[in-house]
N, CA, C and O of each residue as an XYZ file, in Angstrom:
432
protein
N      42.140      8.812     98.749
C      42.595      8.116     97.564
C      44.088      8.367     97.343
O      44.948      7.539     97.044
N      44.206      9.582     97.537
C      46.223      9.790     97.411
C      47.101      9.406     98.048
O      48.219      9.048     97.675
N      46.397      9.477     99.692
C      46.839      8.621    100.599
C      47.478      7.595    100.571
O      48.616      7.186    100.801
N      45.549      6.906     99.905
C      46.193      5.259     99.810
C      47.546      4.943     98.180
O      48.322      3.997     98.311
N      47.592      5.436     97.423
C      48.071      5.525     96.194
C      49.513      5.413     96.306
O      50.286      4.754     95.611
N      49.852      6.518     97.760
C      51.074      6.560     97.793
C      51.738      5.864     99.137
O      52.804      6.284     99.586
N      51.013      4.751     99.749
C      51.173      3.849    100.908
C      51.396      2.666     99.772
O      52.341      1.885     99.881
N      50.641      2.605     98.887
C      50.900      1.393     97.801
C      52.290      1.294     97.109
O      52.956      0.277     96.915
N      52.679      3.059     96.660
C      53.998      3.055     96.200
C      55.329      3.330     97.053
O      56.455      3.423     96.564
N      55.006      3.442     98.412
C      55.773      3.494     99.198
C      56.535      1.830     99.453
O      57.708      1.562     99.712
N      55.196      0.791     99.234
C      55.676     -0.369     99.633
C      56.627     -1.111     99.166
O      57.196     -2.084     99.662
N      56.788     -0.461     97.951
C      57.515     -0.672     96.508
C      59.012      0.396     96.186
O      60.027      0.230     95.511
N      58.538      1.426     96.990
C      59.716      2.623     96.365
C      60.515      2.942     95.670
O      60.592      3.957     94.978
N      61.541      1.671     95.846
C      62.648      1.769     95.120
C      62.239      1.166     93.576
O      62.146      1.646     92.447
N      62.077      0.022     94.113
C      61.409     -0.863     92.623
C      60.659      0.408     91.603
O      61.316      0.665     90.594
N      59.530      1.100     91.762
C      58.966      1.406     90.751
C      59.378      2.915     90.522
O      58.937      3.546     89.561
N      60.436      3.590     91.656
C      61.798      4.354     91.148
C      62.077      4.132     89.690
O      61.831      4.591     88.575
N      62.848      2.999     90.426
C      63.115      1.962     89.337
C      62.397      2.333     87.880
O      62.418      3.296     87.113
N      61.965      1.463     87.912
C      60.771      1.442     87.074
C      60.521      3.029     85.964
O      60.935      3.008     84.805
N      59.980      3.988     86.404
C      59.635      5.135     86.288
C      60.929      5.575     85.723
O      60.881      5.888     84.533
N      62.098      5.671     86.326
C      63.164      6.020     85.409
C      63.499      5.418     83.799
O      63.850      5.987     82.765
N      63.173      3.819     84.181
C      63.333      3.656     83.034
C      62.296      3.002     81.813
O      62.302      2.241     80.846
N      61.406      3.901     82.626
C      59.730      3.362     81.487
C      60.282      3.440     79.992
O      60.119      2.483     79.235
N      60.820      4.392     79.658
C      61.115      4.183     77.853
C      62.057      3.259     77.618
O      62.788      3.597     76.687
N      62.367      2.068     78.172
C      63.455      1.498     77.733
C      62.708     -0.024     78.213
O      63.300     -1.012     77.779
N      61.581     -0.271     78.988
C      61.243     -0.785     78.990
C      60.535     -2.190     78.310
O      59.885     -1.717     77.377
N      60.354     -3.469     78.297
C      59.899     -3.872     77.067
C      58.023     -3.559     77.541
O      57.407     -3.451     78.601
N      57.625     -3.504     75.871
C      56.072     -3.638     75.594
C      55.334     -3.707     76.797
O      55.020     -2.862     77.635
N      55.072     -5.284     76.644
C      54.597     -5.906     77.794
C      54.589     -5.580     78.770
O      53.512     -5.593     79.365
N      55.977     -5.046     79.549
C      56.093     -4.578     81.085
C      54.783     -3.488     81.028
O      53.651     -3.431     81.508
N      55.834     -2.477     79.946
C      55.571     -0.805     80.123
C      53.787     -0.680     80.051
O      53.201      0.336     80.426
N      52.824     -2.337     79.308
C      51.493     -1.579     79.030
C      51.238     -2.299     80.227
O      50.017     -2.191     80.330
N      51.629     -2.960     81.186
C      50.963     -3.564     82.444
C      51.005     -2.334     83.629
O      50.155     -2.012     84.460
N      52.032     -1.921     83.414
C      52.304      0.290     83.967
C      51.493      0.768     83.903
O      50.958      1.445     84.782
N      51.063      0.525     82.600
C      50.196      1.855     81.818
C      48.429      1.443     82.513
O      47.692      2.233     83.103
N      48.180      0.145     82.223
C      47.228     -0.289     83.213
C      46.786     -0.090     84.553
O      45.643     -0.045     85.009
N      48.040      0.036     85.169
C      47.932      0.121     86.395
C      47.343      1.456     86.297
O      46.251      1.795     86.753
N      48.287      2.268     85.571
C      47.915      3.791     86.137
C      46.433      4.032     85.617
O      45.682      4.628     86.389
N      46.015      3.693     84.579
C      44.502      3.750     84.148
C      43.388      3.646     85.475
O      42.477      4.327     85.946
N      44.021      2.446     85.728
C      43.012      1.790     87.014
C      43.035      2.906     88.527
O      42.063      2.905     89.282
N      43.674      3.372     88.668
C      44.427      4.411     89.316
C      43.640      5.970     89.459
O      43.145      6.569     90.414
N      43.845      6.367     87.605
C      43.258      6.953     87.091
C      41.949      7.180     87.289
O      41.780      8.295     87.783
N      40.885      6.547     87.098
C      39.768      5.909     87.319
C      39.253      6.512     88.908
O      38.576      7.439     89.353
N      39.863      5.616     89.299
C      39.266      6.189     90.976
C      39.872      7.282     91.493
O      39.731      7.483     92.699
N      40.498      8.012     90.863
C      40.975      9.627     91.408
C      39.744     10.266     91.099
O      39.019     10.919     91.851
N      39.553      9.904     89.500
C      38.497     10.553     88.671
C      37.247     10.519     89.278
O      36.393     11.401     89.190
N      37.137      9.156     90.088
C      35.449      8.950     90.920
C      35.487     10.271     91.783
O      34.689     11.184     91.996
N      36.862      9.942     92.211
C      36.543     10.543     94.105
C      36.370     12.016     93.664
O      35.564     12.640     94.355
N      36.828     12.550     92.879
C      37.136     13.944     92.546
C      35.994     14.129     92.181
O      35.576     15.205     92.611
N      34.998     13.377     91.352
C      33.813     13.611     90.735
C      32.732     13.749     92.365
O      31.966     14.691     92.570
N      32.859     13.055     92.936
C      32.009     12.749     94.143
C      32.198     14.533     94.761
O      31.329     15.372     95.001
N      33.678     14.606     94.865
C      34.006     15.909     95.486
C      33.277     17.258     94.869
O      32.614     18.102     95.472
N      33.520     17.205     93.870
C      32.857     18.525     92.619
C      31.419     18.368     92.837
O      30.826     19.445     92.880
N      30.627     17.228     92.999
C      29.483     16.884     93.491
C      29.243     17.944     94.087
O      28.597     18.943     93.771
N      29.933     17.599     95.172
C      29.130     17.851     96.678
C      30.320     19.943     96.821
O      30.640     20.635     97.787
N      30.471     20.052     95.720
C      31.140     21.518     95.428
C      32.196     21.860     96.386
O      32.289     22.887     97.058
N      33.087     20.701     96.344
C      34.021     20.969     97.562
C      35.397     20.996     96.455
O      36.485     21.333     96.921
N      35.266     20.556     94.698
C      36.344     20.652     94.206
C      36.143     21.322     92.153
O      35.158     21.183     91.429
N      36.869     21.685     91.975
C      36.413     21.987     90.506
C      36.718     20.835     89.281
O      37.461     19.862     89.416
N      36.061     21.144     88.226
C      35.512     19.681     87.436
C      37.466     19.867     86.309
O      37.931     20.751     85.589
N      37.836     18.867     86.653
C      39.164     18.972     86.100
C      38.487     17.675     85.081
O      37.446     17.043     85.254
N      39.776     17.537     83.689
C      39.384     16.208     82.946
C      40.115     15.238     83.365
O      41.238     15.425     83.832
N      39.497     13.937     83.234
C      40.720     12.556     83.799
C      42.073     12.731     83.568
O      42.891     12.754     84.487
N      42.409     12.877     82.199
C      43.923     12.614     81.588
C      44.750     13.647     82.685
O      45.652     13.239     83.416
N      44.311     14.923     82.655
C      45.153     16.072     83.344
C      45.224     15.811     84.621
O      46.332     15.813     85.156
N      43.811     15.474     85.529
C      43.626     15.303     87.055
C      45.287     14.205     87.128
O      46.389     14.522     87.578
N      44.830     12.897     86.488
C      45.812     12.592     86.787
C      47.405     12.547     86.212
O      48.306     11.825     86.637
N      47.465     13.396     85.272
C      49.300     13.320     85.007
C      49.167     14.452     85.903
O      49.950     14.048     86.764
N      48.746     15.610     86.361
C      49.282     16.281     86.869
C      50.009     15.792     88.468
O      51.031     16.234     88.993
N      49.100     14.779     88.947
C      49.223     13.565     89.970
C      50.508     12.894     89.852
O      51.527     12.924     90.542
N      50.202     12.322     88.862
C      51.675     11.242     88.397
C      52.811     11.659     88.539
O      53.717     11.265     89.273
N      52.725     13.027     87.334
C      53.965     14.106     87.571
C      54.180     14.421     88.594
O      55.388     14.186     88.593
N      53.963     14.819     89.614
C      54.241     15.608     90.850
C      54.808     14.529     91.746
O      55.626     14.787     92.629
N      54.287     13.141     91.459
C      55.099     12.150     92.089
C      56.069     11.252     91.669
O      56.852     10.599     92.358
N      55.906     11.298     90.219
C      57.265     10.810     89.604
C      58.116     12.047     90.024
O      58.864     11.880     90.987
N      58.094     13.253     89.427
C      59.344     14.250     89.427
C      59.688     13.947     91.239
O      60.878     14.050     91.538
N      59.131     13.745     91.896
C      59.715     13.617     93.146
C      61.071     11.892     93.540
O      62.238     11.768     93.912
N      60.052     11.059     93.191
C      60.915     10.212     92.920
C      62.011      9.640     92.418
O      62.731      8.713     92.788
N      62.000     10.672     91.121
C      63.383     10.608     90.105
C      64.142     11.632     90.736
O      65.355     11.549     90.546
N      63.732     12.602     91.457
C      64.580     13.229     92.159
C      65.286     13.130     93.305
O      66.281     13.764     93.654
N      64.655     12.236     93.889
C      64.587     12.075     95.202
C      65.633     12.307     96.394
O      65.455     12.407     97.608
N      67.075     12.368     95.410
C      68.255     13.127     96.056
C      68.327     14.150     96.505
O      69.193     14.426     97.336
N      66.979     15.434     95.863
C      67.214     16.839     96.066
C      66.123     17.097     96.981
O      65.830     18.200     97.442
N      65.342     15.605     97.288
C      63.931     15.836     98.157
C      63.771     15.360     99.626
O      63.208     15.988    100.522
N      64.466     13.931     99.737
C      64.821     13.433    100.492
C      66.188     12.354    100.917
O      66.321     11.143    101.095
N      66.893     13.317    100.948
C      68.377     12.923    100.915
C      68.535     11.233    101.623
O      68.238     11.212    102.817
N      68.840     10.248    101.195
C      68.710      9.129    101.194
C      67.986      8.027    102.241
O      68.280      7.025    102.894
N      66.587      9.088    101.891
C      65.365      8.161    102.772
C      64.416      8.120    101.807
O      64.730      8.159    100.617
N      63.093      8.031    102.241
C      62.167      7.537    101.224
C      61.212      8.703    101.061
O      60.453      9.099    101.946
N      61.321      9.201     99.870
C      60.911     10.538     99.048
C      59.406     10.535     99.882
O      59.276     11.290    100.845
N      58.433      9.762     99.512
C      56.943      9.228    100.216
C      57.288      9.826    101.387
O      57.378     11.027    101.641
N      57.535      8.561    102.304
C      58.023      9.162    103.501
C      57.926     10.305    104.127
O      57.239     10.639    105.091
N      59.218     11.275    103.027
C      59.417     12.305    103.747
C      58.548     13.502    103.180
O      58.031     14.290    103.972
N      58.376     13.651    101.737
C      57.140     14.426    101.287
C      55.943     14.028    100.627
O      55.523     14.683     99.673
N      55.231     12.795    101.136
C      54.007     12.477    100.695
C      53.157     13.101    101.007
O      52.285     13.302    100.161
N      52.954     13.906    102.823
C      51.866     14.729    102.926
C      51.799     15.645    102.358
O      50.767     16.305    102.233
N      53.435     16.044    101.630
C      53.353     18.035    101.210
C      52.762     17.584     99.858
O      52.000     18.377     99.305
N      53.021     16.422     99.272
C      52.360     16.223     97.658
C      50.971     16.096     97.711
O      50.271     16.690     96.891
N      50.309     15.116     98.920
C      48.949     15.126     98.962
C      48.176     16.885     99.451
O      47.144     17.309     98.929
N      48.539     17.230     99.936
C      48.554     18.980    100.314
C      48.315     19.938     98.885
O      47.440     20.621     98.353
N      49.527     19.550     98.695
C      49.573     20.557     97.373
C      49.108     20.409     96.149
O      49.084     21.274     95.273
N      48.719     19.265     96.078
C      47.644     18.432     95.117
C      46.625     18.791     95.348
O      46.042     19.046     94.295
N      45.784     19.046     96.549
C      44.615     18.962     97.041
C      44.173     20.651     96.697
O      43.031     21.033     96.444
N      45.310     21.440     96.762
C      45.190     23.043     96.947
C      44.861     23.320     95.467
O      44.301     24.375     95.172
N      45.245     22.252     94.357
C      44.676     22.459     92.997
C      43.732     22.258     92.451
O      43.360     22.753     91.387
N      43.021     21.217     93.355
C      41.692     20.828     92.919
C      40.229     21.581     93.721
O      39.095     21.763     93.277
N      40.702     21.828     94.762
C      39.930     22.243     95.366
C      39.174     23.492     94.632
O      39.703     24.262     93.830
N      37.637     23.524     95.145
C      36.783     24.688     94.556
C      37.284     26.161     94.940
O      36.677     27.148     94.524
């Protein structure tokens, strides 16, 4: 699921850079079609993770946190992206260490 999450925002990079920097300045409309997205997003982290805790391979985190802690770890990379991946594509260059180190938090 993180995988795919961040092959989706890779396709986009700059744009929702973009974007993400300037969510508060955003109008309404844009910012709740964002906010949607990430819900929907949200949602199926929450399945897969649930499936995982299932089968006791991860611990029972709540939606909201599972995923800002997600979001965060990949926005702060993106808005940073000068100090992460000096002018290539943040994804790219640390998507496996985010899916990694994501994974090392949830896990049981």
């Amino acid at each position: 699921m993180l995988q795919a999450h961040l092959r989706v925002l890779a396709e986009f990079e700059p744009f929702y850079a973009r974007l993400v920097i300037e969510a508060p300045l955003l109008p309404p409309k844009v910012r709740s079609t964002l906010l949607m997205l990430h819900a929907a997003v949200s949602q199926r982290l929450f399945l897969a993770l649930e499936r995982e805790r299932k089968a006791g391979r991860a611990r029972r985190l709540e939606r909201p946190l599972l995923f800002n802690t997600w979001i965060g770890l990949v926005h702060h990379y993106l808005v940073n992206r000068d100090l992460f991946a000096a002018g290539a594509s943040v994804i790219a260059e640390q998507g496996d260490t985010l899916v990694q180190h994501f994974m090392t938090l949830v896990k049981a």
